[in-house]
N, C-alpha and C positions, 0 to 999 in steps of 0.2 A: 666801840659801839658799831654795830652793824643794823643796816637797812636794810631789811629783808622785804620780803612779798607773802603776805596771808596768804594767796594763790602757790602756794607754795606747797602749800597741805594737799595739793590735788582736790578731786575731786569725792574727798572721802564724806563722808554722812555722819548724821551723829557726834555724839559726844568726844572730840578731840584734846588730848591735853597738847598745852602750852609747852613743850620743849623743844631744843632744836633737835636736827639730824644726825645723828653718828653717824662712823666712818664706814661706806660702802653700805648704807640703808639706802631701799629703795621704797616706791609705791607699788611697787611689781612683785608681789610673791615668788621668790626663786631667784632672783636677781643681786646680784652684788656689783656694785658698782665702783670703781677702782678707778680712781679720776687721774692717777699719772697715765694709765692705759688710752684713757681718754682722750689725752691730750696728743700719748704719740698716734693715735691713730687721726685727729686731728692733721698733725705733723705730716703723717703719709697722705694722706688724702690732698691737703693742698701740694706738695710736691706731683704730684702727678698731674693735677689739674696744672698746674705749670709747663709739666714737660710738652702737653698737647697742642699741635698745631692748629691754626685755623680760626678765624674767627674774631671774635671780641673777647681779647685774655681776662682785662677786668672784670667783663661780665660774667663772661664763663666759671669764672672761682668764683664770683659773689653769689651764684646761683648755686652754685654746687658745693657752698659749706653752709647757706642757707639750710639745702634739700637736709645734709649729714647733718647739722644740729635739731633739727625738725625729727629726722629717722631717730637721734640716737637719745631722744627725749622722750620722745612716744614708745620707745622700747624698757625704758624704766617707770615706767607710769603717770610721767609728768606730758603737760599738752606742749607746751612750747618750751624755749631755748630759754625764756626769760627770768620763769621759773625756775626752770632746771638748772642754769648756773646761779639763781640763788640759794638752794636749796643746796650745793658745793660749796658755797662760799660759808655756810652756817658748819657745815662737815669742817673745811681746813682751820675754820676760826675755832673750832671747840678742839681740834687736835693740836695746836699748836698756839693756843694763849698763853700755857703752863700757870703762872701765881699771877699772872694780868685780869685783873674783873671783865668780865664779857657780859654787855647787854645786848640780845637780840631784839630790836623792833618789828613786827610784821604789822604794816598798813594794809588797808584793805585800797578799793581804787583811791585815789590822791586827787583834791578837785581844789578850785580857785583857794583865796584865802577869805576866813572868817571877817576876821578884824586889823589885824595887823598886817604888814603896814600899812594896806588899801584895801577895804571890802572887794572881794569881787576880782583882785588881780592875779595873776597867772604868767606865767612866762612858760615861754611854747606853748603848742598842742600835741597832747596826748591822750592816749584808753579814749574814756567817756567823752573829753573835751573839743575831739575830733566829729563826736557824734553832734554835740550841742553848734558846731558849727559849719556843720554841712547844713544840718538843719537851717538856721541863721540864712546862708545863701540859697537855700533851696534847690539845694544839688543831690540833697538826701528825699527820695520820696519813699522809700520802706525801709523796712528793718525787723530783722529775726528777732524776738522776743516777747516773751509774757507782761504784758506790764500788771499784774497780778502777782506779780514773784518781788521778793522782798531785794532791794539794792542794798549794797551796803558802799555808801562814800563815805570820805572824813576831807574835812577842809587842811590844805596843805599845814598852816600855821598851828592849827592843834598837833599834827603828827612832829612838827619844831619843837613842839613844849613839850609834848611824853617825851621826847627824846634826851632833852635837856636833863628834865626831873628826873627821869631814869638815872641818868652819869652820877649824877648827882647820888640818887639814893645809894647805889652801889659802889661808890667810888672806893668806900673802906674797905670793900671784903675780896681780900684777895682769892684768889682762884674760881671768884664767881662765876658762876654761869647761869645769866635769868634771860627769861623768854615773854616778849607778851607784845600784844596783841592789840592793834591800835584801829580799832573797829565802831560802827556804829547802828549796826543790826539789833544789840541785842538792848539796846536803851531806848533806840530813839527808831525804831524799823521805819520803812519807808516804801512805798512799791515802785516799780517804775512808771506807772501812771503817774506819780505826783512827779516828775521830771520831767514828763509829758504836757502837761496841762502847765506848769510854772512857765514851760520857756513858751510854749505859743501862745501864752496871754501876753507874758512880756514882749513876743513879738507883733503881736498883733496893737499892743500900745504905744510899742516904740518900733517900727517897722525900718529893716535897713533901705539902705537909698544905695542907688547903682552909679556906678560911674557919669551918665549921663543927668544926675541927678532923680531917674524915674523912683519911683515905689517899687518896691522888691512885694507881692503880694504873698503873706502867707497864707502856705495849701496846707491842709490837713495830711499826714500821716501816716501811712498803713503799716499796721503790725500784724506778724505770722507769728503762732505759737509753735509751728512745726513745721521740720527743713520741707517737708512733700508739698506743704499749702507754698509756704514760700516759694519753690522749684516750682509748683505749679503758674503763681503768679507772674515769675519771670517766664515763662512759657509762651500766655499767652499776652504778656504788655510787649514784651520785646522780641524771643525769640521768634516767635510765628509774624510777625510784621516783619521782621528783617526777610526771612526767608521767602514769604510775599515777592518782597520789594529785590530780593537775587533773581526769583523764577521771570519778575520785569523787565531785569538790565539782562537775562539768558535768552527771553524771546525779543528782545531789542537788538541785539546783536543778532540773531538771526533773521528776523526781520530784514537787518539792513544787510546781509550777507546775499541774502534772496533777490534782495531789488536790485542790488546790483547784477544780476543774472539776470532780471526780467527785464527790468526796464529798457534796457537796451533793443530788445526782442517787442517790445510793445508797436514799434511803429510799423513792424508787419504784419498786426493781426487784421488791417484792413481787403489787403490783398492777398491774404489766405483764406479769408471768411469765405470770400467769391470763389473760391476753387473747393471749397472744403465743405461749405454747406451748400449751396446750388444744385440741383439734380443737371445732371449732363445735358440731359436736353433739353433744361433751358438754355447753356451754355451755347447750345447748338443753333439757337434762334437767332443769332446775330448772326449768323451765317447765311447768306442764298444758298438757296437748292441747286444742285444744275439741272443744267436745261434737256427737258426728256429726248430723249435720243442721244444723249452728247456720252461722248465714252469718258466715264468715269471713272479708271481703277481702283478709288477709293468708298464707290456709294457703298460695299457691302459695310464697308467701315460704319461709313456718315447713317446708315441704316442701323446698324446693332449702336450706334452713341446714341439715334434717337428714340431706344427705347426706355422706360422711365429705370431710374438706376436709386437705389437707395443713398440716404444720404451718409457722406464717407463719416464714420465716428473714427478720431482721434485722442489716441492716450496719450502720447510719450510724444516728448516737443521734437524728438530726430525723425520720429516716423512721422511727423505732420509735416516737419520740415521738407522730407524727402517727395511723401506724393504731392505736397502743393507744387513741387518742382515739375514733377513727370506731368501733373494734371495743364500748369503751365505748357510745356511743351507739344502737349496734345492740344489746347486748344492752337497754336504756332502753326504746328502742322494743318490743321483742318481749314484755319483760314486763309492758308498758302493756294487753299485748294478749292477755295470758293470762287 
């Protein structure tokens, strides 16, 4: 008895017969698949992620036969790993049962149990069961899909009993090899709407409670029927607020790179104002005149400072810096001389 996966058919359309896979069939026109090959290239590939330095070894392999069962799935037509080694396993079990009866089961997704022996219970979460309970905590606010498009689940304990009954029916015949299909599309369809609407009624009746004992409030929803609206949605809910809230913490740290520059410099904008904007000959009124007749070698001076001078415009903090120094100095000298 083998437990296969309905998803195991890929992604084909139409009318599918019920049999399993022969040896090196693919879903990939051109393709022959040769799973000892597979294996040692598995072999090689992790040997080398070994030999490499640096880093986190565990991680680094568990990422890099991830990435190699992902590539070498999608190069035979199948989407994932999980698939694709069942879809092997139906290949080594029909080559090598020889006069042993072989039942193939293929489930479609696998959800809580019917009846036996608890309505309603499950051990772990997986597939769908991961969705219903993000949902539950409200940690799921969208999700890629049609809920127009027909599901297809079967409760855990039903796919127990075809299995059973299957052993059962074919136990006599030797060298059997039967296939089938433990599905509920084609009896009972269903859409994902009706998945949608069962659990937020039920959550909305029986709502979960938080650690702290508060109400978990159920939120509505949102569904995309297409990866572009989706991509779009995470665009504008999270990616363009993040980016926001980076160009924030970029001019925040430049901000405070700056103040530390200025601030320092702040407590002399009082006594540079007076050298910088002042016309010179107001500067010059604090000064007495001398006394007519008195020899002055410097009246041609004290004459050309008292005529009216425009006011100094200042760009760049060195060159402000510098004439309020010289302007300093000249009023020094002019009242030495008054």
């Amino acid at each position: 008895m083998l437990d296969a996966a309905a998803f195991a058919a890929g992604d084909r359309e139409g009318l599918i017969m019920e049999r399993p896979f022969k040896k090196g069939e693919t879903l990939r026109e051109g393709t022959y698949l040769d799973i000892d090959a597979e294996l040692r290239l598995v072999g090689d590939v992790k040997k080398e992620l070994e030999r490499q330095d640096g880093g986190d070894k565990t991680k680094r392999e568990r990422k890099g036969m991830k990435e190699l069962g992902l590539e070498r799935s999608r190069h035979f037509g199948w989407s994932n790993t999980y698939v694709f080694t069942k879809a092997m396993g139906e290949m080594l079990l029909g080559q090598l049962h020889g006069a042993i009866p072989v039942v193939i089961l293929r489930p479609s997704i696998i959800t809580s149990i019917l009846r036996d022996p608890l309505p309603g219970w499950m051990q772990g979460t997986r597939t769908i069961d991961t969705i219903i309970i993000g949902y539950a905590k409200q940690n799921l606010s969208c999700f890629l899909a049609d809920l127009d498009l027909t599901m297809d689940v079967i409760p855990g304990d039903m796919v127990a009993n075809a299995m059973m009954v299957a052993m059962v029916a074919h136990s006599e015949e030797q060298g059997a090899e039967v296939m089938y299909h433990a599905t509920s599309s084609l009896r009972n369809p269903a859409p994902y709407g009706v998945l949608y609407e069962s659990g937020r009624r039920h959550f909305y009746e029986n709502p979960r409670l938080s650690k702290d004992g508060q109400v978990i409030p159920t939120k509505e929803m949102h569904f995309f029927k297409t990866i572009a609206s989706f991509h779009l949605y995470m665009l504008i809910k999270y990616k363009l607020p993040l980016e926001v809230r980076l160009s924030f913490l970029f001019f925040s740290f430049l901000f405070s790179s700056l103040s530390k520059v200025i601030n320092p410099r702040r407590k002399y904008v009082p006594l540079k104002k007076m050298f910088t904007n002042l016309r010179m000959n107001e500067i010059l009124m604090v000064c007495a005149d001398p006394a007519p007749g008195e020899p002055a070698p410097l009246r041609p001076l004290l004459a050309a400072l008292r005529r009216p001078h425009p006011e100094i415009q200042v760009r760049h903090a060195s060159r402000r810096r510098l004439r309020a120094l010289r302007l300093i100095q000249r009023m020094v000298s002019v009242t030495n001389y008054c």
